[in-house]
C-alpha positions as a LaTeX table, in Angstrom:
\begin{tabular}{lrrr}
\hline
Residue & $x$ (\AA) & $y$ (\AA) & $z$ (\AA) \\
\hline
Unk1 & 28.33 & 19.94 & $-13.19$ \\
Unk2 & 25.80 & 17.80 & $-11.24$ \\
Unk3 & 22.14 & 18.07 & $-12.33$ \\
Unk4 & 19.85 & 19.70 & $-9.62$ \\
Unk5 & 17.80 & 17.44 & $-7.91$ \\
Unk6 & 14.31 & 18.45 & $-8.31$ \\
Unk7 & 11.73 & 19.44 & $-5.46$ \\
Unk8 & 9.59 & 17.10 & $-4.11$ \\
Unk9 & 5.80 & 17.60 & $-3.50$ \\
Unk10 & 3.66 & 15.51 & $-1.44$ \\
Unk11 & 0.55 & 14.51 & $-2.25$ \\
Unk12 & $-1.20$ & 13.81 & 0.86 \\
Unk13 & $-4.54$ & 10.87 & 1.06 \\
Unk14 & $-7.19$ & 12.38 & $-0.98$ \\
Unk15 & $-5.65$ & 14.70 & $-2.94$ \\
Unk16 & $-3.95$ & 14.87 & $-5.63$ \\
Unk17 & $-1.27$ & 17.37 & $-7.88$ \\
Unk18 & $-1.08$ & 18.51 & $-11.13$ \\
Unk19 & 2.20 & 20.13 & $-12.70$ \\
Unk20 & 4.02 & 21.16 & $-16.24$ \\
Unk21 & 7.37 & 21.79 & $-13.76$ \\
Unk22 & 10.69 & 19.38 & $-13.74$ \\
Unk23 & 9.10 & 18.54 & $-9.45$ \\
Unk24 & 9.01 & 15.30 & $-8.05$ \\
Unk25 & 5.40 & 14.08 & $-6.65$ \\
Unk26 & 5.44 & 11.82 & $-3.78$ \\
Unk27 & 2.58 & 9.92 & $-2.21$ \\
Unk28 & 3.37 & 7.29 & 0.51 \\
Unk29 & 1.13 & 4.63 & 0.12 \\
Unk30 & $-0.34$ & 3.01 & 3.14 \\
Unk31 & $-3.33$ & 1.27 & 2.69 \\
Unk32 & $-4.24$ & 3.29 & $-0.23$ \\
Unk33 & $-3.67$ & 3.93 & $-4.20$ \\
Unk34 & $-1.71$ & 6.26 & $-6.50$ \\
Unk35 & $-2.93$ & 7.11 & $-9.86$ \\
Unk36 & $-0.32$ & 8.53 & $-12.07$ \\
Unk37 & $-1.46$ & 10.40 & $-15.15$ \\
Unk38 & 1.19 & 11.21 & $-17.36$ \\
Unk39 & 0.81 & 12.94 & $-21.38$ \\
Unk40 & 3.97 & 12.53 & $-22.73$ \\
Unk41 & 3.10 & 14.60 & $-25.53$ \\
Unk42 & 2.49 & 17.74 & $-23.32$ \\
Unk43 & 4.97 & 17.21 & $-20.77$ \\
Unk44 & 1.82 & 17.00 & $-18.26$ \\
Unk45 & 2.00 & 14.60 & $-14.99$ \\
Unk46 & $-0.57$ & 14.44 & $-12.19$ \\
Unk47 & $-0.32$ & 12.17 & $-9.14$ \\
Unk48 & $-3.46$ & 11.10 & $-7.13$ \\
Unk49 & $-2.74$ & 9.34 & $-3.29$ \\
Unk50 & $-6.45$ & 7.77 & $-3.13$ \\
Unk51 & $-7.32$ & 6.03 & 0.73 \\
Unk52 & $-9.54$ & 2.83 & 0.17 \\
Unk53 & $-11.69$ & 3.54 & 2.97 \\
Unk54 & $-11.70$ & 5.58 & 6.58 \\
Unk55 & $-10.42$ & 3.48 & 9.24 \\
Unk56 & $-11.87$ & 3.58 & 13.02 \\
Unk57 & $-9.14$ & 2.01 & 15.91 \\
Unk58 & $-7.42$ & 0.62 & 13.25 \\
Unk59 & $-10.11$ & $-1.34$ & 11.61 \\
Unk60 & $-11.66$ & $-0.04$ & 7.89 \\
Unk61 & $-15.29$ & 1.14 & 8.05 \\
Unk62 & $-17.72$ & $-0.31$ & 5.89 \\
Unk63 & $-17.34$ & 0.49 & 2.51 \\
Unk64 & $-20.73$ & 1.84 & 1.14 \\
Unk65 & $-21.66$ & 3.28 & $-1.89$ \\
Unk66 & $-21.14$ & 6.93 & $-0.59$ \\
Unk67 & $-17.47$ & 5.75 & $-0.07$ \\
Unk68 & $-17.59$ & 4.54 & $-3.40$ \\
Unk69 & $-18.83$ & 7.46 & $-5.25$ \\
Unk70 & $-16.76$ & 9.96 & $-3.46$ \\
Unk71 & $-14.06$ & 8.78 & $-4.60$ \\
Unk72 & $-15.14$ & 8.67 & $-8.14$ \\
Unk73 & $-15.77$ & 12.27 & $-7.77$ \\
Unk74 & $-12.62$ & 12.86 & $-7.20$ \\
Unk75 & $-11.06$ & 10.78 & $-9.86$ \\
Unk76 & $-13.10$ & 12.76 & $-12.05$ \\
Unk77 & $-11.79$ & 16.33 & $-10.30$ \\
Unk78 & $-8.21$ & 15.28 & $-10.89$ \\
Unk79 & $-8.85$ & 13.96 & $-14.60$ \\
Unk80 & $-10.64$ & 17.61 & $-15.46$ \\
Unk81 & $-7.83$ & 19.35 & $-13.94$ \\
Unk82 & $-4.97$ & 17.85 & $-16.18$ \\
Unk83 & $-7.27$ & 18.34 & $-19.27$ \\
Unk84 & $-6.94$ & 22.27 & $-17.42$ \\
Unk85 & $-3.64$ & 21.86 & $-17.43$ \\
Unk86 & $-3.45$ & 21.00 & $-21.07$ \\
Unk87 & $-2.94$ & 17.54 & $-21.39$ \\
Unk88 & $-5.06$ & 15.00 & $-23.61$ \\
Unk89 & $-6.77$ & 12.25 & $-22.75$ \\
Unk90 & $-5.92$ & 9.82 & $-25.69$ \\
Unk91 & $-2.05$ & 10.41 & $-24.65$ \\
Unk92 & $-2.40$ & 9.87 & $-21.31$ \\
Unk93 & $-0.24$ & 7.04 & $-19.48$ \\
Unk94 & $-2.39$ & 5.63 & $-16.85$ \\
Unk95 & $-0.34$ & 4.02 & $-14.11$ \\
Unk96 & $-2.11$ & 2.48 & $-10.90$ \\
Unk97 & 0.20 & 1.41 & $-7.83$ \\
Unk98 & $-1.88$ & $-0.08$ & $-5.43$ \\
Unk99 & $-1.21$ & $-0.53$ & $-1.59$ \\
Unk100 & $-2.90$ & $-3.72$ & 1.27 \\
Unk101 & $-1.02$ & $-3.84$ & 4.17 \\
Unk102 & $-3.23$ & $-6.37$ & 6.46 \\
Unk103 & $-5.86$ & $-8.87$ & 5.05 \\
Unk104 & $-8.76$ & $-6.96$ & 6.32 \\
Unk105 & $-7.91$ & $-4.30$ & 4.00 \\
Unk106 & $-7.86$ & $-6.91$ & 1.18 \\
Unk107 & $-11.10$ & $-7.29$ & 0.19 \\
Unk108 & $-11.43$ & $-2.94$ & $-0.14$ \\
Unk109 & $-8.46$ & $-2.67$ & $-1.76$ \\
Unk110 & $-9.76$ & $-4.94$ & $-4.55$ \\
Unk111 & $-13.10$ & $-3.32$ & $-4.94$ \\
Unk112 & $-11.69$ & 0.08 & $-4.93$ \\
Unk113 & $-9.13$ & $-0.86$ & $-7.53$ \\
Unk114 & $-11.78$ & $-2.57$ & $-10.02$ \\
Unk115 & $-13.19$ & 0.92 & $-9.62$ \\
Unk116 & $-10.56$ & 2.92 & $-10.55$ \\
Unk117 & $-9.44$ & 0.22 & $-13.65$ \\
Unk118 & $-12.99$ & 0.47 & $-14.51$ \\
Unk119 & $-12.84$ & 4.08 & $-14.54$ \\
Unk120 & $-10.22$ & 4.52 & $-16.99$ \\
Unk121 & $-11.33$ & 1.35 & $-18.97$ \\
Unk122 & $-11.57$ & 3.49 & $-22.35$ \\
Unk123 & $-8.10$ & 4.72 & $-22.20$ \\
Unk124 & $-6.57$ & 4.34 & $-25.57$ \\
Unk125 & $-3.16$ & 3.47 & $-24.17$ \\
Unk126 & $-2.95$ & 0.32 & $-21.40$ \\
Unk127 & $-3.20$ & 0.81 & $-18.14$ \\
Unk128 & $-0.32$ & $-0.44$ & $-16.04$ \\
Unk129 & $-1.27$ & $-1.78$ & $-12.72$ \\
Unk130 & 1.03 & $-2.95$ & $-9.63$ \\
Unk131 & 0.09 & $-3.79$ & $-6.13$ \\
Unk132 & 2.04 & $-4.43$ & $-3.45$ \\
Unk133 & 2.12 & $-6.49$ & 0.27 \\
Unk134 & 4.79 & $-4.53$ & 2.26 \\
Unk135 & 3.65 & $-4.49$ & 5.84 \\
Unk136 & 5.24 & $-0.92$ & 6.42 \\
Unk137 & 4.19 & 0.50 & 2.85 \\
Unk138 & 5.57 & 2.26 & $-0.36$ \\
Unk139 & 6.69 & 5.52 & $-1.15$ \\
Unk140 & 6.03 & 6.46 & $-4.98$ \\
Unk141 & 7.96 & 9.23 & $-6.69$ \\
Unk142 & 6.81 & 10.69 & $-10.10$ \\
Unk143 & 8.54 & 13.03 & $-12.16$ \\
Unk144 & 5.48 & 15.42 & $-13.09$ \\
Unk145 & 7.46 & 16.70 & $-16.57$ \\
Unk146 & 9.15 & 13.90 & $-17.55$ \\
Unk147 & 6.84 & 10.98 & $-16.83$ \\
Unk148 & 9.51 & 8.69 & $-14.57$ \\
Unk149 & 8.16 & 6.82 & $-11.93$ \\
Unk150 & 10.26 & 5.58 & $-8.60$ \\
Unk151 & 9.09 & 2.89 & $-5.96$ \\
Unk152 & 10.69 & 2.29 & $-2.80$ \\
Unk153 & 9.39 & 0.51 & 0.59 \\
Unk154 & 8.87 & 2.98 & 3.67 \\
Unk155 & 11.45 & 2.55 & 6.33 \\
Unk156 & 10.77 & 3.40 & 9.72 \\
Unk157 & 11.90 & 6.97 & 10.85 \\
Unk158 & 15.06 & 7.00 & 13.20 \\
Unk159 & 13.71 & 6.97 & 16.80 \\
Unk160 & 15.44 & 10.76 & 16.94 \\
Unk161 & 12.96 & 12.31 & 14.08 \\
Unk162 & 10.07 & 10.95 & 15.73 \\
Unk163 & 11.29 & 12.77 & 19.52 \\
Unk164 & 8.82 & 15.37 & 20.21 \\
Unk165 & 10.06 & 18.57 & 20.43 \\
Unk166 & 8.45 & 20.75 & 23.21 \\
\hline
\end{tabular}
């Protein structure tokens, strides 16, 4: 008997998801972060898909200390909801995959990401950190129960799923 492959969630940019259930969360990273939060010890896994900053025509915005703090806020809104969910801080797995396509976005992505490693400098277990160059991107994959983690690159869409339909 083949094992059921499990649903798959996106987690769209600035958001995140929180779940106890055998599901799959997926953030595509393009120019942007994942944190993974993972307690082992209550089956717990929550997936945040954090942009670095807004872009306008292509081109990041300045990155201000609004920008900053916003998205602390909402690093600390996902870490309150998986202590809602159950899980404990002092088991949690902290796993940041980090995403710079162009060197413009360079320079954000680093500040951003001290940020975040700053953020969870207190964590009792380390925090595992991987960043990648791939021009078109990464998809991450998280299983939310079991605490697996998948990377692939993005691949362009077939020229037929991108027809508009009208």
């Amino acid at each position: 008997m083949a094992a059921a492959i499990p649903e798959e969630l996106v987690v769209d940019p600035d958001a995140y998801r929180i779940s106890r259930d055998p599901v799959l969360l997926v953030a595509h990273l393009q120019a942007s972060l994942a944190i993974n939060l993972y307690d082992d010890s209550q089956g717990v896994g929550g997936l945040l898909h954090l942009r670095y900053v807004a872009t306008l025509n292509g081109k990041p915005m300045e990155l201000t200390d609004n920008t900053l703090s916003s998205s602390v806020l909402l690093i600390d809104r996902f870490c309150k909801e998986m202590k809602k969910a159950g899980s404990r801080p002092q088991w949690w797995r902290v796993r940041i995959m980090a995403h710079s396509g162009t060197a413009e976005t360079d320079e954000v992505a680093a500040t951003v990401l001290d940020l975040v490693r700053a953020y969870f400098l207190d964590s009792t277990k380390p925090v595992s950190c991987q960043e990648f160059n791939k021009v078109a991107g990464v998809t991450i994959r998280t299983h939310a129960r079991e605490g697996q983690l998948w990377t692939s690159g993005l691949v362009e869409q077939p020229k037929m799923l991108r027809a508009r339909v009208g």
